[in-house]
C-alpha positions in Angstrom: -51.4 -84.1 138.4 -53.8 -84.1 135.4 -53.2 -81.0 133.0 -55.8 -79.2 131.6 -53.3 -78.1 128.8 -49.8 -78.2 127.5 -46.9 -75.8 125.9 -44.6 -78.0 124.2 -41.1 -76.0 122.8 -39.7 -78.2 120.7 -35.9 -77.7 120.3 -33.3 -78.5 117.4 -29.9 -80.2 118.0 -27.3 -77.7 116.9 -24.1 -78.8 115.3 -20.9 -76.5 115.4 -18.5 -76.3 112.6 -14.8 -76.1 112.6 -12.2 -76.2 109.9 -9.0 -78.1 110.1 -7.0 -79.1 107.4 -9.4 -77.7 104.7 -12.2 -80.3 105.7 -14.8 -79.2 107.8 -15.3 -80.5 111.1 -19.1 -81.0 112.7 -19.3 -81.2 116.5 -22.9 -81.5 118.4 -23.8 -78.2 120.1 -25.8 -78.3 123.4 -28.2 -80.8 123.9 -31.4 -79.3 123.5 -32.9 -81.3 126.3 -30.5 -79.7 128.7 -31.1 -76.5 127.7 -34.7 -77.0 128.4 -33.8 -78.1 132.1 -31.8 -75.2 132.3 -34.4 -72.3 131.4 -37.3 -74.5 132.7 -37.2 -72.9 136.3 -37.4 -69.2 134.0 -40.0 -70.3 132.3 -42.8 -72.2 134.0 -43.8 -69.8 137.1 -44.7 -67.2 134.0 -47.0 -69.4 132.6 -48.4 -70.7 135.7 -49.0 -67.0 136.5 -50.7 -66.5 132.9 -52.5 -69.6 132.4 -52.6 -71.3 135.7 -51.2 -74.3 137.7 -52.9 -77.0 135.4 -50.8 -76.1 132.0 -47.8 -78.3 132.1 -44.8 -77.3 129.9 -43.2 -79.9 128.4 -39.0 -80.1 126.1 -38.6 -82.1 122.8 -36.1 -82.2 120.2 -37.4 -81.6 116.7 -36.3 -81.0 113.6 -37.4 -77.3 113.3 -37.6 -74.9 116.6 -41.9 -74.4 117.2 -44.0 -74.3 120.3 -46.8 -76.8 120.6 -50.2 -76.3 122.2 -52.7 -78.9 123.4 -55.7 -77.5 125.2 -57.3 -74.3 125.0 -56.3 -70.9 126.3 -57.6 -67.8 126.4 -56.2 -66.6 123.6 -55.8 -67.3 120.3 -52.8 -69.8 119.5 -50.3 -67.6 117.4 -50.8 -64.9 120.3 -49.6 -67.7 123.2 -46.8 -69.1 120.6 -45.6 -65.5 120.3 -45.5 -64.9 124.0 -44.2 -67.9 124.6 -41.0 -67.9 121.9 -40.7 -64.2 123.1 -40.1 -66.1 127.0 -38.0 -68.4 125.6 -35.7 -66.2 123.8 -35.4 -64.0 126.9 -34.3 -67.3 128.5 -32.2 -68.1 126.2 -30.4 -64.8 126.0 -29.6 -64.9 129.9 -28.3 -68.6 129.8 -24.7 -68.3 130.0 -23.5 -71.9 131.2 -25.0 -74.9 129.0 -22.2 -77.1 130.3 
């Protein structure tokens, strides 16, 4: 299917810290591409709704958390990046398994 535009939510690897022994122990968190598998079924039927069938929504990792847009929408860009991190962290907040 050809895509008349494109929402890209880039993610950023996480890294938990522990403490053992004084030293400080880094662990990767989720992977960020998983994650965006996992809220991707949340996500895209409200922006198919909003902005139609032809916007695909795409996952990346990055080094700082942003959404991307390539095309144009009806609205200005900082309104759909708003709307969109405000989907996203609604996602997020219901996840409960990343495992």
């Amino acid at each position: 299917m050809t895509y008349a535009r494109r929402i890209e939510i880039r993610l950023t690897q996480t890294e938990q810290k522990t403490y053992a022994q004084g030293k400080v122990i880094r662990t990767p968190g989720p992977d960020p591409l998983r994650i965006g598998a996992l809220v991707r079924s949340e996500l895209e039927p409200v922006i198919h709704s909003k902005y139609g069938e032809d916007t695909e929504l795409t996952f990346s990792v990055a080094q700082v958390t942003d959404v991307r847009l390539l095309g144009n929408f009806p609205e200005k860009a900082p309104t759909v990046r708003a709307w969109v991190a405000g989907l996203l962290a609604d996602a997020l907040e219901n996840l409960t398994d990343v495992e």
